[in-house]
C-alpha positions as CSV (number, residue, x, y, z in Angstrom):
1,X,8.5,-104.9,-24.6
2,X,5.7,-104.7,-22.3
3,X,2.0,-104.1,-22.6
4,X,-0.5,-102.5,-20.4
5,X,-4.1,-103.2,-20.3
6,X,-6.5,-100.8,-19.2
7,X,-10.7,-101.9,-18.5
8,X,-12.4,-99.0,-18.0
9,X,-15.4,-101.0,-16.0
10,X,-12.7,-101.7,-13.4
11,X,-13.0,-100.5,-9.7
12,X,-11.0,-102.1,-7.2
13,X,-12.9,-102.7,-3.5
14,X,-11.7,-100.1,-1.0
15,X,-12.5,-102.6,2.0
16,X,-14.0,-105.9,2.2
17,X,-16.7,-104.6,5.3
18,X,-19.7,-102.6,4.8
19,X,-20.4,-99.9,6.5
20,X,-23.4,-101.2,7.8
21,X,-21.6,-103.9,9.8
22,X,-19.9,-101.4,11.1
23,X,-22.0,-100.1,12.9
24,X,-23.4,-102.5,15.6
25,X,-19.7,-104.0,16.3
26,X,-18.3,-103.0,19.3
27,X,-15.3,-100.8,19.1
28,X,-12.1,-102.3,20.0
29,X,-9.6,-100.3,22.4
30,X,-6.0,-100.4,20.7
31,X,-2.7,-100.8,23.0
32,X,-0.1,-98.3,23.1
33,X,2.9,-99.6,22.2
34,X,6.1,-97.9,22.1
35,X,8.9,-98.7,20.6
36,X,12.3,-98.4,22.2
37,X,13.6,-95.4,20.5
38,X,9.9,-94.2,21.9
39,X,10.6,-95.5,25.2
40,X,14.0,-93.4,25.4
41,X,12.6,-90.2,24.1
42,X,9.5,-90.5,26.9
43,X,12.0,-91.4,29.7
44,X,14.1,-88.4,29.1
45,X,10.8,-86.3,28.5
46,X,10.0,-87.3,32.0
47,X,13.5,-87.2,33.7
48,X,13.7,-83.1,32.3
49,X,12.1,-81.8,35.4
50,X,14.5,-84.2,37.6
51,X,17.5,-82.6,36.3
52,X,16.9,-79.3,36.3
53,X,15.8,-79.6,40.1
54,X,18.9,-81.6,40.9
55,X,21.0,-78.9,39.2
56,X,18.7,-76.3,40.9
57,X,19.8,-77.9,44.4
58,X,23.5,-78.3,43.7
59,X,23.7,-74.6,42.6
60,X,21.6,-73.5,45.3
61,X,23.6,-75.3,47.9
62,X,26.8,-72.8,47.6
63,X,24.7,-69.9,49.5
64,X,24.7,-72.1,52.5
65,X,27.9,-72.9,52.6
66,X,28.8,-69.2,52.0
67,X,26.6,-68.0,55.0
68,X,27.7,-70.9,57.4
69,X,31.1,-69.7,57.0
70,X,29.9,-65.8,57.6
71,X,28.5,-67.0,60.6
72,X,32.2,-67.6,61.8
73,X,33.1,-64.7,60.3
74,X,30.4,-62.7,61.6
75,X,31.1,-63.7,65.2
76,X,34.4,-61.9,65.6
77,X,32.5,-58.4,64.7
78,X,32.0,-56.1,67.1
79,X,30.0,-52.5,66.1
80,X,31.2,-49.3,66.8
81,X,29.3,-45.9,66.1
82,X,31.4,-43.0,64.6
83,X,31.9,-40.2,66.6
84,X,32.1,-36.8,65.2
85,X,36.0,-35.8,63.7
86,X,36.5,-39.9,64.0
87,X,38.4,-41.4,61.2
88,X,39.2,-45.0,60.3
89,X,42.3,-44.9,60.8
90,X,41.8,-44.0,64.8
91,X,39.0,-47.0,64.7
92,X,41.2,-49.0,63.8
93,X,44.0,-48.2,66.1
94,X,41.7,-48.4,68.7
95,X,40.5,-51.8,67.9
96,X,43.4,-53.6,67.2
97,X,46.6,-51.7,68.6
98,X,49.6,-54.7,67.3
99,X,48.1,-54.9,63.8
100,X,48.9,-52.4,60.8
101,X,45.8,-50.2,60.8
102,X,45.6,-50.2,57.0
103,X,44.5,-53.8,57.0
104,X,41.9,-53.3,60.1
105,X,40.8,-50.0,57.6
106,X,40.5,-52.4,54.4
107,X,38.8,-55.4,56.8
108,X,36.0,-52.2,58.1
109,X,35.9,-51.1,54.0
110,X,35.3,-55.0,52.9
111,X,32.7,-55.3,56.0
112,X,30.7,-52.8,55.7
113,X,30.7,-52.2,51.8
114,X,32.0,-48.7,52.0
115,X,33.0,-47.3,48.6
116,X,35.8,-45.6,49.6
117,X,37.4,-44.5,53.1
118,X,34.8,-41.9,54.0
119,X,32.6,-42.1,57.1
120,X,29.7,-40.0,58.9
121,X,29.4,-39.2,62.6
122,X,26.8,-41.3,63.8
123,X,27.0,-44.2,61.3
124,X,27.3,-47.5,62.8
125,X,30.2,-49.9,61.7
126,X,31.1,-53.1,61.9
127,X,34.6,-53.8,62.9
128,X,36.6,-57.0,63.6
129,X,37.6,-58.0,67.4
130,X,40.9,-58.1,67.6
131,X,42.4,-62.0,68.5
């Protein structure tokens, strides 16, 4: 069995300074100190904005590639303006004679981001060289 005593005239001391004390000491700066787990979650805090710039960059990067290889592309073109009662399929005899004018029509379609196969007089098209 095990007894308790309780002194009601008890009170236990909060801190051994006074307040008075207190007040003329200098205040003392306290180090930061991390710990490692503290340390990792920081670095990777910090290394975010890296990462998403990096990715950002790689991403990015594909455009370039895309338009250096348009510039090849785009060097064989030659433009041609439609003349009234032209169709594609006369363009496209006309620009390449040995090669299957349905391919040279889809190639003018594809270039010129034409919905379908219909054209205006005076509208101006791009058109592969032949070669």
């Amino acid at each position: 069995m095990s007894a308790v005593i309780v002194n009601p005239g008890y009170s236990p001391q909060a801190s051994l300074r006074t307040p008075e004390a207190d007040a003329g000491s200098p205040v003392r700066a306290v180090r930061l100190r991390l710990t490692r787990r503290g340390r990792v979650v920081f670095t990777t805090l910090a290394a975010i904005p890296l990462a998403v710039w990096v990715l950002v960059a790689v991403l990015s990067a594909g455009g370039a590639a895309a338009d250096a290889e348009g510039a090849a592309v785009g060097a064989g073109l030659a433009y041609v303006t439609v003349d009234a009662g032209a169709s594609l399929w006369e363009i496209a005899t006309a620009v390449d004679p040995s090669a299957d004018p349905r391919v040279v029509i889809d190639e003018i379609v594809r270039l010129n981001g034409l919905d379908d196969a219909v054209i205006e007089p005076g509208q101006r098209l791009a058109v592969p060289n032949a070669g």
